[in-house]
N, C-alpha and C positions, 0 to 999 in steps of 0.2 A: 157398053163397058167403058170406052174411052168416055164417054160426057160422064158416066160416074166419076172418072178419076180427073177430071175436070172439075166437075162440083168440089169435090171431096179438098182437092186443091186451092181452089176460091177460097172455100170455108176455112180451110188452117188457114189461108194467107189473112183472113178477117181476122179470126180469132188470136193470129199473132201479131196483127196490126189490133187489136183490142187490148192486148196484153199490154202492149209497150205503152199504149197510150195511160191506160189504166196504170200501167208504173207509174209515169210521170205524174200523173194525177196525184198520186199517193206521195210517190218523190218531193212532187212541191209543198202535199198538207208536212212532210215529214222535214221539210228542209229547216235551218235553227232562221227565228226571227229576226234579221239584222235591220240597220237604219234606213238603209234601201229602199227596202221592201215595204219598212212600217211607211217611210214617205212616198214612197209608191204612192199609197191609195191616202196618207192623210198629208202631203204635202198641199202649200199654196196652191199650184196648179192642176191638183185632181179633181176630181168630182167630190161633188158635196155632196157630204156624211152629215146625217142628224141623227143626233136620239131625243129623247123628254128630256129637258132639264129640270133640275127642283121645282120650278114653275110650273112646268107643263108643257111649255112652248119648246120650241124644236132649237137643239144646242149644236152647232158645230164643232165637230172632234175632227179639226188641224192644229196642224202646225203651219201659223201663219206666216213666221216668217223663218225657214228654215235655214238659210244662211246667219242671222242673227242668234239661232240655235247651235251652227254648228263653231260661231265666236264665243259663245258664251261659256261661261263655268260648267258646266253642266257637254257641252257638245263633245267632249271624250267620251261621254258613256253612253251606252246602247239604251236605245230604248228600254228593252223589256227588263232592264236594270232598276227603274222604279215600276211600271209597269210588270209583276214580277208575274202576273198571273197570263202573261201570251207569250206561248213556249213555239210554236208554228206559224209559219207564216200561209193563210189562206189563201186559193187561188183568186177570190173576190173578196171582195167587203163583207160578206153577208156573214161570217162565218163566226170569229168570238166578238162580236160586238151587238148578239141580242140579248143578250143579261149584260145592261150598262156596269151591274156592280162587281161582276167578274173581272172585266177590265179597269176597274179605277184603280191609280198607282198609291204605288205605299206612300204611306205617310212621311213628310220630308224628317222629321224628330225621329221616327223609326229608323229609316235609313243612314240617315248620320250618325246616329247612336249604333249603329250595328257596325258600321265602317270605322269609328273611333274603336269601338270595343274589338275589334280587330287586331286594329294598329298597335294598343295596348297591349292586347296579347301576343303579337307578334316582336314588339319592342320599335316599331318605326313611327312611334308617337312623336317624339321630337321630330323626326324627318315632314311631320305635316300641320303645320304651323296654322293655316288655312282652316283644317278639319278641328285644331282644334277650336279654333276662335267658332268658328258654326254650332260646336257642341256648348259653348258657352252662352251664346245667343238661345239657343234653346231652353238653357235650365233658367233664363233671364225671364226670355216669355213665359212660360210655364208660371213665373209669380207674377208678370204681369196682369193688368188692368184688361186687354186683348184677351187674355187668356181664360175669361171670368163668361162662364154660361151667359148665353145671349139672351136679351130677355124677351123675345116673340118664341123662340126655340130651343129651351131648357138643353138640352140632349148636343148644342154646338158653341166652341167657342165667339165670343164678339167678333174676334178676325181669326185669320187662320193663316200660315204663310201665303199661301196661293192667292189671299185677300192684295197684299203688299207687295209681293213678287210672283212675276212672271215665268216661270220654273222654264218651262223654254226655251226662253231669251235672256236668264236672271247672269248679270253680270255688273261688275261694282266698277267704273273707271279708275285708274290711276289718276289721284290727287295733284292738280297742275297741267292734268292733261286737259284739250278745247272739251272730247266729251264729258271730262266730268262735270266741265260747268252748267252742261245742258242736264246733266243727269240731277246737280242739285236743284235749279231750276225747276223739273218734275214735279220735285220732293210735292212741295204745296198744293199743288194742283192734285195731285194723286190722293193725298189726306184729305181731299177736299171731296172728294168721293162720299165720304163718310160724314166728315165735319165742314159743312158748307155755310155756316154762319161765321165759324170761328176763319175758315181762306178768305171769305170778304171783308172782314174785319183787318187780317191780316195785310192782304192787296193794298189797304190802302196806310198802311203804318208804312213808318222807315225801313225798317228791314224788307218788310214787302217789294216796295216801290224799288231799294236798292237790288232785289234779285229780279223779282220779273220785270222790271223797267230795265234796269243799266245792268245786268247779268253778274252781279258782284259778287263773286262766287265767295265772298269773307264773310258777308253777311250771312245771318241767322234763318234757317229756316225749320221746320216743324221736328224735324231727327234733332239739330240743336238742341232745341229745350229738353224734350221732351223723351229723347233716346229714339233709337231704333227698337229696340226688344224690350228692354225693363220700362214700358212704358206705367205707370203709376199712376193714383187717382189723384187728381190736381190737389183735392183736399188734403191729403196723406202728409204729416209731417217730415217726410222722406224727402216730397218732391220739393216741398219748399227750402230743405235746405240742401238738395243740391242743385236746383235752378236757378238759386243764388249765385254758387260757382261757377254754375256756367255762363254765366250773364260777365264772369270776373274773367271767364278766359279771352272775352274781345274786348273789353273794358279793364283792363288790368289794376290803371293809376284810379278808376272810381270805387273801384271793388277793395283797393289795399282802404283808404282812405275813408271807404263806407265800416270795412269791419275797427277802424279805430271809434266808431260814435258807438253808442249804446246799444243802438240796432245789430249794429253787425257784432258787439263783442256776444251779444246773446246767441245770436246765430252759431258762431264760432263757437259756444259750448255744444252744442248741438239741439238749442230750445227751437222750436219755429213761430212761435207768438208774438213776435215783435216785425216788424214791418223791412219785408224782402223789397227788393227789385221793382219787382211788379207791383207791388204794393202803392210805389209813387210814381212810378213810369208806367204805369199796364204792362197788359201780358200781348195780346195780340195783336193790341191797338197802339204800341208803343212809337212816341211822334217824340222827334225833337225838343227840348227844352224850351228853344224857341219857338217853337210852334205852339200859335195861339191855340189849338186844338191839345196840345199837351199837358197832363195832367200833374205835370210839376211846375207849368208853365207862371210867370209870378201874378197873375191875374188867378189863377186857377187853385194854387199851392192850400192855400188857409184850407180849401174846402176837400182836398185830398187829404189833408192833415187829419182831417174832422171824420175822416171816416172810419179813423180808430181810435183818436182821441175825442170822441163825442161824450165824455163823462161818461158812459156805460164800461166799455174795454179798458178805456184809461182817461185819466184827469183830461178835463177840456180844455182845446187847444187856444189858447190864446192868441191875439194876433202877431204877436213877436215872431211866434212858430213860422211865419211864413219867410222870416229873415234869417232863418237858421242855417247854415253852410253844412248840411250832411257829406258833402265831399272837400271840404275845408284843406289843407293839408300845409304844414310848417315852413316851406320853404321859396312861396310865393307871395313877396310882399306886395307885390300890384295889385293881386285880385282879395288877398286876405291879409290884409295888415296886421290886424287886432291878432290875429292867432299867430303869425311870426313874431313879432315883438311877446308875445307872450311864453313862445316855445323857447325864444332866446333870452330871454329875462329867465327862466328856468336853469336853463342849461347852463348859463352864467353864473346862477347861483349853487349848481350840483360842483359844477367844477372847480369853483374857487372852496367851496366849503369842503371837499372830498382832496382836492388835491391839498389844503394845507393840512388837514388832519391826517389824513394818511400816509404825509410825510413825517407829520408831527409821530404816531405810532412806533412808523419802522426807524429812527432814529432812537427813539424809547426804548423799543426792543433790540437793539446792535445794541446800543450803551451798558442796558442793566444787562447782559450775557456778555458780552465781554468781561465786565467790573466780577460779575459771579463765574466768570471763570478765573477771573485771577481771583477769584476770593476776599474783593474789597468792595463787595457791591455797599453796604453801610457799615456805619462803626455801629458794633455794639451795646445797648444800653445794659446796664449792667442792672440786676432787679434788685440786687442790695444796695444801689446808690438809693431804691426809693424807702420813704419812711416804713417802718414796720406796719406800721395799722393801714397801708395802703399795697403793701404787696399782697397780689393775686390778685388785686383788686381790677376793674372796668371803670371807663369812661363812659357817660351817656351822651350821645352824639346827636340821636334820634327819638323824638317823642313819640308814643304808640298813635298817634293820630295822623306822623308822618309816615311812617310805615304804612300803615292800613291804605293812606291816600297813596302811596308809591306803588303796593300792589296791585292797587284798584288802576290803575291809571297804565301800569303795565301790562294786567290782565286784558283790558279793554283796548288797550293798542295792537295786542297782539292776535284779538279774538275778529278785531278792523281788519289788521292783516289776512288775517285768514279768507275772511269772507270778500275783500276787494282785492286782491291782488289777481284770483280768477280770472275777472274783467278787465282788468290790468293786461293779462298775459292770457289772454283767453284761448290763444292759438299754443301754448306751453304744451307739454305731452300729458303735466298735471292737474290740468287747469277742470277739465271736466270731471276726470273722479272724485276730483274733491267739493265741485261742486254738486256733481249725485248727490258724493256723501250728506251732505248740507242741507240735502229736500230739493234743492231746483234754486234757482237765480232768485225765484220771488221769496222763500225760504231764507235765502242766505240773507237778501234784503231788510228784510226784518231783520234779520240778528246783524247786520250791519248798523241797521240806524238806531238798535236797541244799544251795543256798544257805545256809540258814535255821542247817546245822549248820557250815560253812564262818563264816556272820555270827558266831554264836554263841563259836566257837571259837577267833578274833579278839579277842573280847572279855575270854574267862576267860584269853587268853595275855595280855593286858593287864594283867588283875590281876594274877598271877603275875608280870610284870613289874616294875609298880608296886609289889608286895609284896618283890622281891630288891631294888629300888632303895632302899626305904627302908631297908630291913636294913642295907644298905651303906653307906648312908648318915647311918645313927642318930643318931649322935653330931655331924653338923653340918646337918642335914635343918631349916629353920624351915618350922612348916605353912603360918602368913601371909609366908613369905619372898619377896623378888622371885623367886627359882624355881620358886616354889609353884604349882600351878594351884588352891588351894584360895582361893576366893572371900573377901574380906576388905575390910576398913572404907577401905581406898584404893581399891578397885574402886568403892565407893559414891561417893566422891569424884570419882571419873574418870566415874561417869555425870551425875553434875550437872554436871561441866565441860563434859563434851561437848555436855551440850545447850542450855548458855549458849552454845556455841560457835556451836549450830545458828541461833540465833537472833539471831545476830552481838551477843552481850553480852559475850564475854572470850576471847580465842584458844582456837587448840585446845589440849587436853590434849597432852600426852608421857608416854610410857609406859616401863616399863621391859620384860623379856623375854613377858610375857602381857597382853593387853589384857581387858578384861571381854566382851567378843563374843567371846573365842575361852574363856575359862575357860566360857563358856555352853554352845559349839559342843562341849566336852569333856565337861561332864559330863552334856549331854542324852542321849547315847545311854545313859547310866547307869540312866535312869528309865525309857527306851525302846525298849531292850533287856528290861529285867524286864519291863514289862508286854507289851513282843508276846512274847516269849520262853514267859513263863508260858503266859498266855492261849493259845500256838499250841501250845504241850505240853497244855495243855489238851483241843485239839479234835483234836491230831494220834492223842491213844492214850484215844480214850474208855471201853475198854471194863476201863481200867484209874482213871483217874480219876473214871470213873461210880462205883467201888464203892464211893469214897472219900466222892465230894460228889453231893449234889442236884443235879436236874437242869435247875436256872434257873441253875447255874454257868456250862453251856453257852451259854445267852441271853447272859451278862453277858462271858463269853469272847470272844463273838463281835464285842460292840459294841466291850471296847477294841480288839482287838488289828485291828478296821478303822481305828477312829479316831485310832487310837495310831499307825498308820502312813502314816494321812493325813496328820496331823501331820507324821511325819516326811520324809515325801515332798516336802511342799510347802513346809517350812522348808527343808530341804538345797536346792530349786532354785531357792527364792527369797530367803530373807534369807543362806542360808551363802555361794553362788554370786555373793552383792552383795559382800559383806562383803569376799569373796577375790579376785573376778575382774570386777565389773560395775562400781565406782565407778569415777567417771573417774579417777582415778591409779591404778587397777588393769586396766583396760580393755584389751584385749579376754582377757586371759587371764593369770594367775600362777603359774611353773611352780615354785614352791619347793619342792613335794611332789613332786616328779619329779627335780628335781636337787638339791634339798636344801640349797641355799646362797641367801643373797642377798647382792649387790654390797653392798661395807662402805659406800659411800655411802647407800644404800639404807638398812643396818639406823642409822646415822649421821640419817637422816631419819624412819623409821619408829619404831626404838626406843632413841630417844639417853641414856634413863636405861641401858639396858644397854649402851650401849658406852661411856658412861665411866663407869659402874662395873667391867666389866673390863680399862678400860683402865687404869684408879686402882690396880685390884688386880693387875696382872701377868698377869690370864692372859689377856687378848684372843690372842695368838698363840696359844693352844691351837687357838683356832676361825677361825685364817685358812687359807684354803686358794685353792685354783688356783678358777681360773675353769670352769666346766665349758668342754668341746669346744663348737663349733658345730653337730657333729653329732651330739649327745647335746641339746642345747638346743634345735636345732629337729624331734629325736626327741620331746621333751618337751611341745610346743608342739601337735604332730598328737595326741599323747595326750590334753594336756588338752584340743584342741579337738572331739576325739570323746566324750570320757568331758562333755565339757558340753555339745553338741548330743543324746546321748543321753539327757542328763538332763531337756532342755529337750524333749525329744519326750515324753520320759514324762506331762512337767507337762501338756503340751497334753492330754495322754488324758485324766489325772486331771480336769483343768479340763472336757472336753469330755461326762465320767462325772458330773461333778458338778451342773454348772449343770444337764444335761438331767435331771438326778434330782430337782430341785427343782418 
């Protein structure tokens, strides 16, 4: 009896020492999975864990370096935080780790996207500044180059995060900090995983040599160009024109200086067909200028040149091409003479010409608003003083051949405006839509050099003109005659009156049939014409005036024939447009070049040395005529009020180009 109750004793003490243990058993499958535990068994120092990898061959599942885990972005959060599928921690290894794909952790674009979309919902999206920039890097890759079906393995991206970071250990140094120079350093070698032609290419360029040689953490390395997340296919018009800019953020003074030449004004519309960065310097192989191995180097240049101006892409490069200063810039007369003395022989003449007429203007306009407020701006012509058979009558001013040529000549400068001021101002906020609008830079081109030969054509019909009039003329033609438009010792006299006038010292002047502001207005486009004219023959056939002239011709081409039509762009809508149409006795518009007459009271008022001299000499009736129609005059009227709202829209661009260029 007593050994029964012995046995019987033994056995609950087993079966309660079974019990408990069996708890703990269960206890532990049941306990929540913490860091601990997961690095228990896959820390550095446990026992190795494998399974298959994609390959076949046996993969290690640690954490290799778990201190470097528990520094990094990621070491606040628990393992089974992306890991979402290991809820228990097992008493061994053996337990959820034989279905590998049970265990693989979520996707990092999942996870962040689920954490943003939280934050959002919660409203502590500003509080994580971090999370948002990650969620941004995601929707970058996503249109990335990286992000585009693998081509051995339709079914996975080219990279994936886990390709480029280390989820583990993923941490970004602070900028200026010793690690982060180690960290950019990496960069290349780590790309170079992937892209092992383009790292040794790179190793041995300048920016190579400056980071993995001399640690120089300024220079350029593969994230530079190229992004971290929006990586893009090099081909892609995207990349070309923002690895332009980025080439401009360590190269500042080459990059202003590059978008003022041809190249970069196209660029700065947003075209990529004309030759970037890397186009003359390489991309991965990029070596100093001096460096005989550099492909802008001046042994080397012609044939860099040739690789897009080979006649196929564009006209063939002549050898001048090789003298051309793409980074030229106004303000260094050691290294670029010709383009200093050219930008200053400009500006010399912007300022002298802009400051006396625009002095000459706002004096014109105080004067006549003053005199028209006191109401003596002129004495009245009385229309009964004129003969009977000539009241109502017009004066013919303008022949129909000068009209047609004035239209022609303003439509054509204004249509030049249009189409070059883009490249002019190319970085304006206007400057691309209107060149969209236009068809694209090559588009506009044509219809620049189609004006350019219409302006031009204008002008030599003019001479030929002015050359049969004299002929005809010979023998009664005076050069300083009141007919004359040839500037002379009365014109000097009329500008000292006028501006005794301006300053209420002695009435105004009277004139005979040309005033000194219009002998100005006639023979500016004389000088204005040559130099855009030239200069645009210049750049328009290089591959013929390269063989001629050196290649800082092109530099110096470039600055008048901008500056030379800046000028004239902004005289013709502001001192010509005063002159004609804006003083108060000419306000709001003067259609004389439209209809070609003015009332004889009019030219009685305006220019009374020429109507009694032809009224002295007989021939005033030559030039009287009918009144135009009303509806020819207020044809006249919609013309000039279009052809000067058009003008006035241009000015705003030019001004909008200008000021924001400064």
């Amino acid at each position: 009896m007593r050994t029964m109750q012995r046995v019987g004793r033994w056995i609950g003490l087993a079966l309660l020492s079974i019990g408990f243990t069996g708890g703990a058993t269960v206890a532990a499958m049941a306990a929540p999975a913490d860091n601990g535990a997961c690095l228990g068994c896959h820390g550095s120092n446990s026992q190795k864990i494998e399974i298959p990898g994609p390959d076949g061959k046996p993969r290690a599942l640690k954490v290799f370096a778990p201190d470097a885990f528990s520094a990094g972005e990621h070491g606040k959060l628990q393992c089974v935080s992306c890991h979402t599928t290991i809820k228990e921690s097992p008493e061994s290894g053996a337990g959820h780790q034989k279905d590998s794909a049970s265990v693989r952790p979520a996707g990092c674009p999942d996870c962040h996207q689920r954490l943003w979309d939280e934050a959002v919902k919660n409203n502590t999206a500003d509080s994580r500044p971090g999370l948002r920039k990650v969620v941004a890097n995601i929707e970058a890759y996503k249109k990335s180059f990286h992000a585009r079906p693998g081509k051995d393995d339709k079914s996975k991206p080219l990279a994936t995060c886990d390709n480029c970071h280390n989820t583990h250990t993923f941490h970004v140094p602070p900028p200026g900090s010793a690690v982060h120079v180690k960290w950019r350093q990496s960069i290349p070698k780590f790309c170079g995983e992937c892209h092992s032609e383009q790292l040794e290419t790179y190793t041995d360029s300048v920016h190579g040599k400056e980071v993995l040689g001399k640690g120089n953490e300024k220079a350029a390395v593969c994230a530079d160009c190229h992004t971290s997340h929006a990586i893009t296919n090099t081909s892609a018009e995207s990349f070309k024109l923002s690895v332009t800019a980025t080439c401009g953020n360590c190269h500042s003074a080459q990059y202003k200086s590059y978008k003022a030449t041809f190249h970069g004004q196209i660029s700065s519309l947003g075209y990529g067909y004309t030759a970037k960065c890397y186009n003359c310097h390489g991309s991965h192989g990029v070596q100093r200028v001096k460096d005989p191995a550099s492909k802008a180097h001046a042994d080397n240049r012609m044939e860099t040149c040739k690789e897009c101006h080979n006649g196929k892409k564009a006209v063939a490069a002549p050898a001048s091409f090789a003298s051309f200063q793409p980074h030229a810039t106004t303000d260094n007369f050691a290294r670029y003479p010709q383009v200093w003395l050219a930008f200053k022989l400009m500006v010399g003449l912007l300022l002298g010409t802009f400051g006396f007429f625009w002095l000459h203007t706002a004096l014109w306009f105080y004067r006549e608003f003053k005199e028209r407020k006191a109401q003596t701006l002129r004495p009245h012509v009385k229309v009964e003083a004129l003969p009977q058979d000539q009241q109502g009558k017009h004066f013919r001013r303008f022949s129909g051949i000068w009209r047609l040529a004035h239209i022609t000549f303003a439509l054509s400068l204004m249509i030049l405006t249009l189409t070059g001021m883009p490249l002019f101002y190319a970085e304006a906020p206007w400057a691309s839509w209107v060149m969209n609008a236009l068809g694209g830079p090559r588009t506009a081109g044509t219809i620049h050099r189609a004006a350019a030969i219409v302006f031009a054509g204008v002008f030599f019909w003019h001479l030929f003109y002015v050359a049969l009039y004299l002929w005809r003329n010979r023998k009664t033609f005076r050069i300083f005659g009141p007919t004359s438009l040839v500037p002379g010792l009365q014109d000097l006299t009329d500008i000292i009156a006028m501006f005794k006038w301006f300053f209420g010292l002695a009435p105004r002047p009277v004139f005979d049939r040309w005033t000194y502001w219009e002998k100005f207005d006639y023979w500016a486009p004389f000088w204005g014409v040559t130099i855009i004219g030239v200069s645009g023959l210049i750049m328009w056939l290089p591959h013929l005036t390269g063989t001629l002239l050196p290649g800082w011709v092109f530099n110096v081409a470039a600055i008048f024939h901008g500056e030379e039509a800046f000028l004239a762009v902004v005289f013709l809508f502001t001192v010509h447009f005063f002159n004609n149409h804006f003083r108060p006795e000419k306000f709001p518009v003067d259609v004389v070049m439209f209809t070609g007459t003015l009332s004889l009271e009019h030219v009685m008022r305006e220019h009374p040395l020429e109507y009694k001299r032809l009224k002295e000499s007989g021939e005033l009736d030559k030039y009287i005529v009918d009144a135009p129609s009303a509806p020819m005059t207020l044809a006249s009227k919609i013309l000039g009020f279009t052809l000067i709202s058009f003008g006035l829209t241009l000015l705003f661009g030019v001004a909008v180009g200008f000021f924001g260029s400064l």
